[in-house]
DRENPABA-963716 format. One record per residue (C-alpha): residue number from 1; residue in one letter; x, y, z. Coordinates in steps of 0.5 Angstrom, whole numbers. Layout:
REM DRENPABA-963716
+-----+------+-------+-------+-------+
|  nr | rest |     X |     Y |     Z |
+-----+------+-------+-------+-------+
| NUM |    a |     X |     Y |     Z |
...
+-----+------+-------+-------+-------+
REM end
This chain:
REM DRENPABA-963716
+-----+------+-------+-------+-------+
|  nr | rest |     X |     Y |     Z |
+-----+------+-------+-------+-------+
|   1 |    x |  -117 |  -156 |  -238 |
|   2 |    x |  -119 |  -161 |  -243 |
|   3 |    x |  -125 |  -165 |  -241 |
|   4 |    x |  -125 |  -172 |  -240 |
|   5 |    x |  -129 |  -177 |  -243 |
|   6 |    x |  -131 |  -183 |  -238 |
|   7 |    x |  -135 |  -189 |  -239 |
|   8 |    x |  -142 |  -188 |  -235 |
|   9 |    x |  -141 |  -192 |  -228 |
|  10 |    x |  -148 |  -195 |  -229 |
|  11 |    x |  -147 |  -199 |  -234 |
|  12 |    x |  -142 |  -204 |  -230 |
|  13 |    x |  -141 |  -206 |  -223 |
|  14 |    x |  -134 |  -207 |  -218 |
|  15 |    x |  -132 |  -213 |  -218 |
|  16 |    x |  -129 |  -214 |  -210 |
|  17 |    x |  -125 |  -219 |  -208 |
|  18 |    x |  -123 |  -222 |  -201 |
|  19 |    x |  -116 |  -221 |  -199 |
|  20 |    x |  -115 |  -229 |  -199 |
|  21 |    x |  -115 |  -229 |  -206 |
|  22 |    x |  -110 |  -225 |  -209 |
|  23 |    x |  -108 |  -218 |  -208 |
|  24 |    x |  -113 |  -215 |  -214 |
|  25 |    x |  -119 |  -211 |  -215 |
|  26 |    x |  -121 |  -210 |  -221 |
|  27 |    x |  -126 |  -206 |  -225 |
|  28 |    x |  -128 |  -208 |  -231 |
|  29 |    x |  -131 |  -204 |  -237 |
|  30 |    x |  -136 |  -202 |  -241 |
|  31 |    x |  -131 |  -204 |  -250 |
|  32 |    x |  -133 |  -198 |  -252 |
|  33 |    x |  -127 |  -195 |  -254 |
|  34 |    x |  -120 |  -199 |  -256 |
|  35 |    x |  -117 |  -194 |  -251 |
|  36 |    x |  -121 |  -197 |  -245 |
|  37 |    x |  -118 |  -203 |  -240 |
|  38 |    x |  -119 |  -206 |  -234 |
|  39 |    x |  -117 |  -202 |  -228 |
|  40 |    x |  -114 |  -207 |  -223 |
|  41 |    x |  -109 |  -205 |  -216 |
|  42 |    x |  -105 |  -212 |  -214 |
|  43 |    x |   -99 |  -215 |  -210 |
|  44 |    x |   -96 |  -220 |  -211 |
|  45 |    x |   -94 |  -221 |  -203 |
|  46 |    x |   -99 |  -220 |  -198 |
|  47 |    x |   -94 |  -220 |  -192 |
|  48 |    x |   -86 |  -219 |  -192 |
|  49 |    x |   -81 |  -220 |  -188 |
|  50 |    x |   -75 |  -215 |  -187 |
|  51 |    x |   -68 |  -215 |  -183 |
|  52 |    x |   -67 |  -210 |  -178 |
|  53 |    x |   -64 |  -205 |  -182 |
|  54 |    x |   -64 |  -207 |  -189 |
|  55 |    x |   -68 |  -204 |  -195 |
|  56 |    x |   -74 |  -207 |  -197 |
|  57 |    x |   -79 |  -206 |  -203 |
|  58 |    x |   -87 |  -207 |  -201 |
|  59 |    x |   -89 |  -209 |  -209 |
|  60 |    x |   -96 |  -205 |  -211 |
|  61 |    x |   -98 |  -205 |  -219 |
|  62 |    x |  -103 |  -203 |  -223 |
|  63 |    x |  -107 |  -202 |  -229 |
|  64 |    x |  -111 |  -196 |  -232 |
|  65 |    x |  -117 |  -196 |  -235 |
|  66 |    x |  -115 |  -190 |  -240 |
|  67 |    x |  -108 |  -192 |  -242 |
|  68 |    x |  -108 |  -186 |  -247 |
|  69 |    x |  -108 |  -181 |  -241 |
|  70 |    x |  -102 |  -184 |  -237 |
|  71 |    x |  -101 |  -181 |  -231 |
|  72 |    x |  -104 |  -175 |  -231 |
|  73 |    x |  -111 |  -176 |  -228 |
|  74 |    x |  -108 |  -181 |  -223 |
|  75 |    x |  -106 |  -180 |  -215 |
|  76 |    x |  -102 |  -186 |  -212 |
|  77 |    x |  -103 |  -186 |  -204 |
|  78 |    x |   -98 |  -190 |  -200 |
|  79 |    x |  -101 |  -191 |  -191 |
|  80 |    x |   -97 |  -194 |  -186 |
|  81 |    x |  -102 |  -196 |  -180 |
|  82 |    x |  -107 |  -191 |  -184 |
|  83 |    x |  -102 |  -185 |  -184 |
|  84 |    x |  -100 |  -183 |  -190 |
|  85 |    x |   -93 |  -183 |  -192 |
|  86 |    x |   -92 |  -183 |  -199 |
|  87 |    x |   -95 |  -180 |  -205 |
|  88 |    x |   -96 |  -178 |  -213 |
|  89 |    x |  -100 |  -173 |  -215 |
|  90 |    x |  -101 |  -168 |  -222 |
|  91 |    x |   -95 |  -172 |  -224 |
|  92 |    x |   -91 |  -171 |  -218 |
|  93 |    x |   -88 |  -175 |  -212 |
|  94 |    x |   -88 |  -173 |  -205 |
|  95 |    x |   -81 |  -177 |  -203 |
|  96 |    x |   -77 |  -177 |  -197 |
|  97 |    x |   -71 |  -180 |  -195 |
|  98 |    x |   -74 |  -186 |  -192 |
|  99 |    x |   -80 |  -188 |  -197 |
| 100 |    x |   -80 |  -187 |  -205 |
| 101 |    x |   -83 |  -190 |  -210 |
| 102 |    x |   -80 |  -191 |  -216 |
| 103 |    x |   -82 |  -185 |  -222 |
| 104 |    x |   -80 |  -188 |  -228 |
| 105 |    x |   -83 |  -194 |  -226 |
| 106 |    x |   -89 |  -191 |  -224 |
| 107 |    x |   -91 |  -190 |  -232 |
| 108 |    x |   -91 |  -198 |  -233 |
| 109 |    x |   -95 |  -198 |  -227 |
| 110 |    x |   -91 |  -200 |  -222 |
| 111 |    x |   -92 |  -196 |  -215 |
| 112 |    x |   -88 |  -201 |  -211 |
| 113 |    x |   -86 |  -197 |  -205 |
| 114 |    x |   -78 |  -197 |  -203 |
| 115 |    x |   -76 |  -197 |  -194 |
| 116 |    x |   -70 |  -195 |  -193 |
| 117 |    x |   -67 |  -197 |  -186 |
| 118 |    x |   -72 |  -201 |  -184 |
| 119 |    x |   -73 |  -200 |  -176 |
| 120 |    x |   -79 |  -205 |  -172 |
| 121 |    x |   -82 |  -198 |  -171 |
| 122 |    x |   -83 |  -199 |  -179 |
| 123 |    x |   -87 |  -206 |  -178 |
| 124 |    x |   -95 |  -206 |  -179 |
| 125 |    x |  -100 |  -205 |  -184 |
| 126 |    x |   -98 |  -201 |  -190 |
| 127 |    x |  -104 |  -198 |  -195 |
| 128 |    x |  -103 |  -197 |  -203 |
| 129 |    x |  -109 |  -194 |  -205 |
| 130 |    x |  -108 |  -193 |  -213 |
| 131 |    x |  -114 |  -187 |  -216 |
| 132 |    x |  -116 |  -186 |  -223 |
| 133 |    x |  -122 |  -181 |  -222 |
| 134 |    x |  -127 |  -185 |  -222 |
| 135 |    x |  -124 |  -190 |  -219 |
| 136 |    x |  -121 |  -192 |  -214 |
| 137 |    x |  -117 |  -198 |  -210 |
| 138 |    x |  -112 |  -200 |  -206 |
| 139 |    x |  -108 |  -207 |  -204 |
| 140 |    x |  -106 |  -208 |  -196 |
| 141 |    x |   -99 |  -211 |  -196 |
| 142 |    x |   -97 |  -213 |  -187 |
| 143 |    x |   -89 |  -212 |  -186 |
| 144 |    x |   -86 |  -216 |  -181 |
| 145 |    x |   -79 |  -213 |  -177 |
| 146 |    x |   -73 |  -220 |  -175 |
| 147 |    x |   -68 |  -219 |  -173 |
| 148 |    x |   -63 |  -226 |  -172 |
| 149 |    x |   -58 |  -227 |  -166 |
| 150 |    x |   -53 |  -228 |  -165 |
| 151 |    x |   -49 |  -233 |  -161 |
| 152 |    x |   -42 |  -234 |  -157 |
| 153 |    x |   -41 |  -240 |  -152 |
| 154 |    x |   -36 |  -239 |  -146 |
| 155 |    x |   -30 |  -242 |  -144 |
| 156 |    x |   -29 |  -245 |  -151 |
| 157 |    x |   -27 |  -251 |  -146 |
| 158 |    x |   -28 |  -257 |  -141 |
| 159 |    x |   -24 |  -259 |  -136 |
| 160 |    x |   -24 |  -266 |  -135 |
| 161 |    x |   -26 |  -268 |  -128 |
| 162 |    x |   -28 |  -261 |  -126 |
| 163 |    x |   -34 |  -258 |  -125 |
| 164 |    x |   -35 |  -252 |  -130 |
| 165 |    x |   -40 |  -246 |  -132 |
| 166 |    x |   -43 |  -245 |  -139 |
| 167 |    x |   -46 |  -239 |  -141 |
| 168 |    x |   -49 |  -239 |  -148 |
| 169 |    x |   -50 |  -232 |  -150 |
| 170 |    x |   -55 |  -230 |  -156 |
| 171 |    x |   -56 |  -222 |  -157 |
| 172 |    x |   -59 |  -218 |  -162 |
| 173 |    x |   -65 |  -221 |  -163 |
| 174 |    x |   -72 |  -219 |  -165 |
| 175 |    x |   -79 |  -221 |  -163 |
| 176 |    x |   -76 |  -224 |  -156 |
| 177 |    x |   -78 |  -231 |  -156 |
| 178 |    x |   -72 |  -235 |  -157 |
| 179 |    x |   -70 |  -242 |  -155 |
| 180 |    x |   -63 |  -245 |  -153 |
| 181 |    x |   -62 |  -253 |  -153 |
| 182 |    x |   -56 |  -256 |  -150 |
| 183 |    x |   -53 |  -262 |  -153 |
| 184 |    x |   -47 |  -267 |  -151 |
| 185 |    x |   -44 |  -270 |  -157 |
| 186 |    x |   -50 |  -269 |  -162 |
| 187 |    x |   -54 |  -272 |  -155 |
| 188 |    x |   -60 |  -267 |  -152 |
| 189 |    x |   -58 |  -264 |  -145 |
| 190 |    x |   -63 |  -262 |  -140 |
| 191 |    x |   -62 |  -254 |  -139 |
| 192 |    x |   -60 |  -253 |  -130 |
| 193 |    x |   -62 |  -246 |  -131 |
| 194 |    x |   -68 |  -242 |  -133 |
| 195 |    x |   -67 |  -237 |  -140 |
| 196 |    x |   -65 |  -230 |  -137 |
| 197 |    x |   -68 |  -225 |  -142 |
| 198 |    x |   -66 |  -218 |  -143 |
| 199 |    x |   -69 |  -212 |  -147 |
| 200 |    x |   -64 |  -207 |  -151 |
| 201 |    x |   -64 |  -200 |  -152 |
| 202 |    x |   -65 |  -201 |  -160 |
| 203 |    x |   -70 |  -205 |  -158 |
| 204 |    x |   -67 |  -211 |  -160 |
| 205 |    x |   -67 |  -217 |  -154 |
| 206 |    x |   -61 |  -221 |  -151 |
| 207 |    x |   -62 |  -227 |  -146 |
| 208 |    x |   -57 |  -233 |  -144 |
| 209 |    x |   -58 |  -240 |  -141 |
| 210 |    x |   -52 |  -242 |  -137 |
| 211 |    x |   -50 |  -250 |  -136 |
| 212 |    x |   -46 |  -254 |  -131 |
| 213 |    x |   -42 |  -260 |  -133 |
| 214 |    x |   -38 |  -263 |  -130 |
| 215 |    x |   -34 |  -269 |  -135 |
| 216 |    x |   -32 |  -275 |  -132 |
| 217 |    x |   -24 |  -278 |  -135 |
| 218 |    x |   -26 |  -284 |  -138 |
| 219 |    x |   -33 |  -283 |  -140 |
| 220 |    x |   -34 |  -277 |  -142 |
| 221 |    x |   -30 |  -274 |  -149 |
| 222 |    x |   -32 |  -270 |  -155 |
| 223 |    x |   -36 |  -263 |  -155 |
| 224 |    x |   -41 |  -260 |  -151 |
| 225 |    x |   -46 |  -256 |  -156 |
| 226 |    x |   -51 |  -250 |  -155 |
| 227 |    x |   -57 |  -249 |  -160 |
| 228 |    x |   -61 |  -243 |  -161 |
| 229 |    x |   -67 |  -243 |  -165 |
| 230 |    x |   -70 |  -236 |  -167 |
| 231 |    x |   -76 |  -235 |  -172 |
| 232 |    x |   -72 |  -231 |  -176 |
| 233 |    x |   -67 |  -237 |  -177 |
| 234 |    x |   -74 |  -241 |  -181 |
| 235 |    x |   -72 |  -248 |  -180 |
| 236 |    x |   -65 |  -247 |  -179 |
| 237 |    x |   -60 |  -245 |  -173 |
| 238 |    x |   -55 |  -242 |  -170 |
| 239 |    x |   -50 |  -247 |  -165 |
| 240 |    x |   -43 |  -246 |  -162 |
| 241 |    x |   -40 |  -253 |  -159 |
| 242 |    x |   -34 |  -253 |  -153 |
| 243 |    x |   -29 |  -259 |  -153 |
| 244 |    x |   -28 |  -263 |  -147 |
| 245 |    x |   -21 |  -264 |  -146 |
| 246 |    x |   -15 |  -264 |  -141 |
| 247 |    x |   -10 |  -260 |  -142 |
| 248 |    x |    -3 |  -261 |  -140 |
| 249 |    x |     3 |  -257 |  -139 |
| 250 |    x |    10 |  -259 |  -139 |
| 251 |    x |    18 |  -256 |  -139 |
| 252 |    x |    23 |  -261 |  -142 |
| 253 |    x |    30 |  -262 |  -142 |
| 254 |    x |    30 |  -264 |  -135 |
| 255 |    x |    38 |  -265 |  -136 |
| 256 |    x |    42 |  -257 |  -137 |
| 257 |    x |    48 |  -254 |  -136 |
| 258 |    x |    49 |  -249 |  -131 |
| 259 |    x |    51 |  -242 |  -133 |
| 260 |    x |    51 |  -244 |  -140 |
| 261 |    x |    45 |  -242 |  -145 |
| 262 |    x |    41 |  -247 |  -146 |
| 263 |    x |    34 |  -248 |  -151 |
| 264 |    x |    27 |  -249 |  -146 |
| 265 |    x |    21 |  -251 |  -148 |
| 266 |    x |    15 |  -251 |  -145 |
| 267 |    x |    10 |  -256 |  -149 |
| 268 |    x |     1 |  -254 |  -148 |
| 269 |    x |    -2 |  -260 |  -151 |
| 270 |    x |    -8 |  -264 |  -150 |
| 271 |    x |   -14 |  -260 |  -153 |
| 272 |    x |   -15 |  -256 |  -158 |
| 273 |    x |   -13 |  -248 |  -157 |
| 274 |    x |   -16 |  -243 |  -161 |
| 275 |    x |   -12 |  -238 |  -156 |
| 276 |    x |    -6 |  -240 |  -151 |
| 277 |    x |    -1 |  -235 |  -148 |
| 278 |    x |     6 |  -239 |  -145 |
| 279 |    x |     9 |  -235 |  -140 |
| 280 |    x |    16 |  -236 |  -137 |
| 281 |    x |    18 |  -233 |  -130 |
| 282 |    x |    24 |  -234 |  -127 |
| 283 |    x |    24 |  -232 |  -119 |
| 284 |    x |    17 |  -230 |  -120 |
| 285 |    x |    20 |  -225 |  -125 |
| 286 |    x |    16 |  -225 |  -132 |
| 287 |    x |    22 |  -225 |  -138 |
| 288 |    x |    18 |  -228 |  -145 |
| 289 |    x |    11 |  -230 |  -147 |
| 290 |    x |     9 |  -234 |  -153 |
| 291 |    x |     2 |  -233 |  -156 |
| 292 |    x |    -1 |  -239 |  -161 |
| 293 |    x |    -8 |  -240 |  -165 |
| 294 |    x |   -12 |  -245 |  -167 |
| 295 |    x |    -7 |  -250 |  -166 |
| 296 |    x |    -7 |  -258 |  -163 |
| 297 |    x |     0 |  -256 |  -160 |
| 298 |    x |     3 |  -249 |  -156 |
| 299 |    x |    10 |  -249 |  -155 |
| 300 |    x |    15 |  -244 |  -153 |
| 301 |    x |    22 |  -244 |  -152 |
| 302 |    x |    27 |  -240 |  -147 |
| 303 |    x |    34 |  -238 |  -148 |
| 304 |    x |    37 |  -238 |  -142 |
| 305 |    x |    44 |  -238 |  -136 |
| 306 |    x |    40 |  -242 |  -131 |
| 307 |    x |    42 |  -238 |  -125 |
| 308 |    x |    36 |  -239 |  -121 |
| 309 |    x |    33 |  -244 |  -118 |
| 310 |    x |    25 |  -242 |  -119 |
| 311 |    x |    24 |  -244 |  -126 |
| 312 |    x |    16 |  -244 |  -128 |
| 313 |    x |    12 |  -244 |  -134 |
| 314 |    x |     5 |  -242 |  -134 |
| 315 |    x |    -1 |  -242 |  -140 |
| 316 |    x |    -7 |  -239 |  -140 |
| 317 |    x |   -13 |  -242 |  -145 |
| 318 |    x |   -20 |  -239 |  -145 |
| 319 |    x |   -20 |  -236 |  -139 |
| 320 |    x |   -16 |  -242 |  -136 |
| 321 |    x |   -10 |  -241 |  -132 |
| 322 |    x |    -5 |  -247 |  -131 |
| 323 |    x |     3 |  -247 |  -129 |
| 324 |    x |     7 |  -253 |  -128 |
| 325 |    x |    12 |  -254 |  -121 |
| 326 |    x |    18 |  -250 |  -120 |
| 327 |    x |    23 |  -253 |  -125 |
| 328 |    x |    28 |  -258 |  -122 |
| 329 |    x |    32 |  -260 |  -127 |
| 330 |    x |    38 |  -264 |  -126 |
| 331 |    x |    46 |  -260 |  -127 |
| 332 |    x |    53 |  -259 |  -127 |
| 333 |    x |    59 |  -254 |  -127 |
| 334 |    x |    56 |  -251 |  -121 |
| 335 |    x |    59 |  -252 |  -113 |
| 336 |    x |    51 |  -252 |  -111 |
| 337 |    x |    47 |  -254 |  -116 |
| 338 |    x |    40 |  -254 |  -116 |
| 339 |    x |    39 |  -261 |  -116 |
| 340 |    x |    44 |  -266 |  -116 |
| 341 |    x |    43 |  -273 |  -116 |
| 342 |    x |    46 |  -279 |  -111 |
| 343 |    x |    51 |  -282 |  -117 |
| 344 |    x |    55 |  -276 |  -118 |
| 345 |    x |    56 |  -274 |  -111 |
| 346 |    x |    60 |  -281 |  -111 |
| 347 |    x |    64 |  -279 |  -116 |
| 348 |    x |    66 |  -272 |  -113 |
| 349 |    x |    67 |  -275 |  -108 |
| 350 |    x |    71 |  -280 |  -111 |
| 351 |    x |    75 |  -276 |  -115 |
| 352 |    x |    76 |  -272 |  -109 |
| 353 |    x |    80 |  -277 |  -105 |
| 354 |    x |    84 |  -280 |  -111 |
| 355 |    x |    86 |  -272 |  -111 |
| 356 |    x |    88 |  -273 |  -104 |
| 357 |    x |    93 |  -280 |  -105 |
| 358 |    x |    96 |  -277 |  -110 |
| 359 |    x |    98 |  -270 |  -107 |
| 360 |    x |    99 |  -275 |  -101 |
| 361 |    x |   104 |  -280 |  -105 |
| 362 |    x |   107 |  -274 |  -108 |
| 363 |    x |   110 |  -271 |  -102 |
| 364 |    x |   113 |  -278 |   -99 |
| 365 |    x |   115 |  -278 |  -106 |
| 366 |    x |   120 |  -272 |  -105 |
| 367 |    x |   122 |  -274 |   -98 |
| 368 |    x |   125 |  -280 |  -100 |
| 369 |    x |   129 |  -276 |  -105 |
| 370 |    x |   131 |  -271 |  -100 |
+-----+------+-------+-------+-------+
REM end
């Protein structure tokens, strides 16, 4: 091995530096030679903060005293919570599948360290240690694992003028402190309940805060909002809103023709759906259903001999079961229909007793002849 020459240490002191001010340590030289620099170990981040299960890159850079000998005296040391997990050393890198640096990087001094896969078992305190023989420094960089939450609000609406349960969900979070915040129409509401927090088993957390509300027709409209709030959101965060509404549910026409097909609809309107089923049932026998999405006005229509009496047609909506009264439509064409009004059984019975004096006058008739 060619000997190396190196500057005699007692000509000149390190120079140490706090972390407060930049992440650097430096040692000047002795110019005594054009070949010689300034050694320095620095980052530009102090503490970074990482997704749960993102890549993230701790940066480390240096400088060499001797920039005519390259790497080859160089040891470059990665330690997370001091154990050592990364190293280069006589020109080789020791990497794996979870942390490397980048090689033809490290020739321009750049000994940032690559973690894939993030996990909150990789927070703490990481070391790069960067040693030029006879020097020796390092850099403390503090990695910070979050995890954002996410939310969903249940049922996606208010009954007027009856009292419902709200559930606000968040899961998936990391650290555990988390906040939610109830709010009619932009205006805050005092939570009924306390926040219920759980641990899960990648060991991110899930909690829910539940409401009570009861909307009163005529004073209560708009929406009811939950808030959630997470450090892992900064100043923003994250919010559903269910809308205070009163759905109704309606058949029309009331005027068929029995034992011919005819055209039915079942009108749901009154809210906004963003998921509503219309059932149609005929003596409590299912035979059409209609499914609508984000929509003002769900409408299903049934084509039909009406031959029973027991038309009822049913919506389901976020969860809501509503059906309306058997149908009692008003018909024709039928010995007993379903239900007949007052006006024509007159004229039945009218027509009936005109029939009557006519076979009546017709047999006087024929007699007369006789």
């Amino acid at each position: 091995m060619n000997n190396v020459a190196h500057p005699n240490t007692e000509d000149f002191q390190p120079t140490n530096h706090s972390a407060d001010e930049c992440q650097e340590t430096q040692l000047e030289l002795p110019n005594t030679n054009s070949a010689l620099a300034v050694f320095t170990v620095s980052s530009s981040q102090r503490e970074i903060t990482a997704s749960f299960h993102s890549d993230v890159v701790l940066p480390c850079f240096f400088t060499l005293s001797r920039m005519d000998n390259g790497l080859k005296y160089v040891i470059i040391s990665w330690k997370h919570n001091n154990t050592q997990i990364e190293q280069y050393k006589l020109q080789q890198r020791k990497s794996t599948r979870k942390y490397s640096m980048f090689g033809e990087e490290l020739e321009k001094g750049n000994a940032s360290l690559l973690i894939r896969n993030v996990t909150f078992q990789d927070e703490g305190s990481y070391e790069c240690e960067v040693y030029e023989v006879p020097f020796k420094s390092s850099i403390h960089i503090m990695l910070v694992v979050m995890a954002s939450p996410v939310m969903s609000l249940i049922p996606n609406l208010v009954m007027m003028n009856q009292s419902t349960l709200l559930e606000c969900h968040a899961w998936g979070f990391y650290p555990n402190a988390l906040s939610f915040e109830w709010k009619r129409n932009s205006q805050p509401l005092y939570s009924q309940e306390p926040v219920n927090l759980t641990s899960n088993s990648n060991g991110t957390f899930s909690a829910v805060s539940f409401y009570n509300y009861t909307p009163v027709a005529g004073y209560d409209t708009g929406n009811i909002s939950c808030l959630v709030k997470h450090e892992s959101l900064g100043q923003q965060y994250v919010e559903n809103s269910v809308q205070i509404c009163k759905p109704n549910l309606t058949i029309l026409p009331r005027f068929l023709s029995i034992n011919e097909k005819q055209n039915i609809l079942c009108k749901l309107h009154g809210c906004r759906f963003s998921n509503a089923t219309i059932s149609w049932k005929n003596n409590g026998i299912l035979f059409s259903t209609t499914e609508c999405q984000k929509v003002k006005e769900c409408v299903s229509e049934a084509n039909l001999p009406l031959s029973k009496e027991n038309i009822i047609c049913e919506a389901e909506v976020e969860g809501l079961k509503l059906k309306t009264e058997p149908a009692l439509f008003t018909i024709t064409g039928r010995h007993k229909p379903v239900q007949v009004s007052r006006v024509h059984h007159l004229i039945f019975s009218f027509l009936l007793f005109l029939l009557v004096l006519v076979v009546l006058f017709g047999c006087i008739y024929i007699r007369k002849k006789g």
